[in-house]
N, C-alpha and C positions, 0 to 999 in steps of 0.2 A: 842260738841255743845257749841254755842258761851253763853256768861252768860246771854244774855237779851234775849236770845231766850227760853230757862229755866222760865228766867220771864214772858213771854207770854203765857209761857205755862197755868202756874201757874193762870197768869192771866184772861183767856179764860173759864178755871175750874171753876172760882168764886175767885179766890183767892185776893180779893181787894191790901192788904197791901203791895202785890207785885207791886204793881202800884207806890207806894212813891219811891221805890227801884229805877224803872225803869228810874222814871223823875230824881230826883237825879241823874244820872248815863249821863242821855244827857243833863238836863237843862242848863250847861256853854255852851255848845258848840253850842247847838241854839241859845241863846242867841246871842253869839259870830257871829254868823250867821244873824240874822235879824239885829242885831246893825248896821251893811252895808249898809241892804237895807234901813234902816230907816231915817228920816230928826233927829230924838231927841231921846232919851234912854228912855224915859216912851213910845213910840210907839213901840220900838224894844220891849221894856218887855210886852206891849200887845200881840204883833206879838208872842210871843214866848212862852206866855199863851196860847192863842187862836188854837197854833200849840199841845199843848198836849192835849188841851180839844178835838180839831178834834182827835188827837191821841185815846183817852180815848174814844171816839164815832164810830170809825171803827178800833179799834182792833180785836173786832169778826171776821171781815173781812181777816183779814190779815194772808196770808200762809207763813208756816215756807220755805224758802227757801233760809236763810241763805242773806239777803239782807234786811236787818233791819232798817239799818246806812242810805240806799239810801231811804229809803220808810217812813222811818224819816224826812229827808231831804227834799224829795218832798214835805211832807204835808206844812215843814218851809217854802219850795219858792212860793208855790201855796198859802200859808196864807198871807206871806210880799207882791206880788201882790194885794190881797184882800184889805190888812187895807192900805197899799197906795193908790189905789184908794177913799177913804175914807176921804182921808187927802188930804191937801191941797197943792199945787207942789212944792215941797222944793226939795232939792240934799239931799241924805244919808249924815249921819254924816264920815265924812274920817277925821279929823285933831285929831278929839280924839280916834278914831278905828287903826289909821296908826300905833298906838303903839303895837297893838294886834298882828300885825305878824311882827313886827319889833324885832331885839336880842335887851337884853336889853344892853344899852350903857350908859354912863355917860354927865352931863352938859348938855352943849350945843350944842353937835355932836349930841346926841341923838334927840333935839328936830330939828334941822336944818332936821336932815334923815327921822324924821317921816314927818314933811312937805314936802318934796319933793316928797316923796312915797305918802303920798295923792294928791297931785296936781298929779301925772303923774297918777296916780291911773285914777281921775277924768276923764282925759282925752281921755283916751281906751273907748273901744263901750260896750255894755253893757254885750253882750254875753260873752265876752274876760274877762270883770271884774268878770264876773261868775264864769269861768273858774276858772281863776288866784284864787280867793276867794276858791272855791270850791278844787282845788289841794293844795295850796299853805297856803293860810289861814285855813282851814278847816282839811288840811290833808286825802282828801279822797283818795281814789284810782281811775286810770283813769275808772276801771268797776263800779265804785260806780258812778263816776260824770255820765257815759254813761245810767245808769239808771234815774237820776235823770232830765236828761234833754231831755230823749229822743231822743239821738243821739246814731249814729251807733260806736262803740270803734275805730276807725279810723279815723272817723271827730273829734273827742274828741282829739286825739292825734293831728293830723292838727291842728286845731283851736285854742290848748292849746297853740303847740309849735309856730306858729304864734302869740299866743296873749305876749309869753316873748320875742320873738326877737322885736317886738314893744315895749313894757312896756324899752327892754334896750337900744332902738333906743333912746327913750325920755326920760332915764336917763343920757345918753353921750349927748345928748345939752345940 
């Protein structure tokens, strides 16, 4: 049994303190997650608040079946929908996020590579940058992203490997 499924458990019992455990354990990586969808880093950190509090409000709800990470996930991209609409029509922050799934590199290479990787970033459709973000950025699995978006694990594979023969179409110009 995976470890935050133990903490659900625990959780669901009554067992509060198990909660600080839990958020601890995914708070970077949502975080890391709404910073994308976000125009500013105090939105993303709303977005990424707001995603555990819904967590904290239907964990009752939620059956062990080993899909935790995706059901995580979902609540983050249904919440960064929510507080953007909210907000007023900016573009996600990419020039300072581009670092987050970039290696880390030295000088001036590094900062030339992360701009590039946001502008081409930008320029992909939105699903593809989901994608990209959610495999790539995120590190899910293509059965995680397939839960998360509601797509069939074969359109997920299409779609993905589509979305990087594009992303290196528009790194080679």
């Amino acid at each position: 049994m995976a470890p935050e499924e133990e903490l659900i458990r625990q959780i669901q019992k009554g067992r509060q303190e198990c909660l600080d455990e839990l958020i601890e354990l995914y708070y970077p990586a949502i975080l890391r997650y709404c910073l994308w969808h976000m125009p500013d880093t105090e939105s993303a950190q709303d977005a990424t608040q707001e995603t555990f509090l819904r967590l904290i409000r239907f964990i009752g709800r939620y059956k062990h079946n080993g899909q935790f990470k995706a059901y995580l996930y979902q609540i983050a991209a249904n919440t960064c929908i929510d507080v953007r609409r909210r907000l007023p029509r900016t573009e996600p922050l990419t020039e300072e996020l581009s670092c987050l799934i970039c290696q880390p590199e030295s000088g001036y290479q590094a900062v030339e590579n992360r701009q590039l990787l946001a502008t081409v970033f930008t320029k992909l459709q939105g699903d593809q940058r989901e994608l990209l973000l959610l495999r790539y950025g995120q590190e899910l699995t293509l059965r995680e992203i397939a839960v998360i978006t509601g797509l069939p694990l074969r359109t997920v594979q299409t779609k993905l490997s589509r979305a990087v023969k594009k992303m290196r179409k528009l790194l080679d110009r």
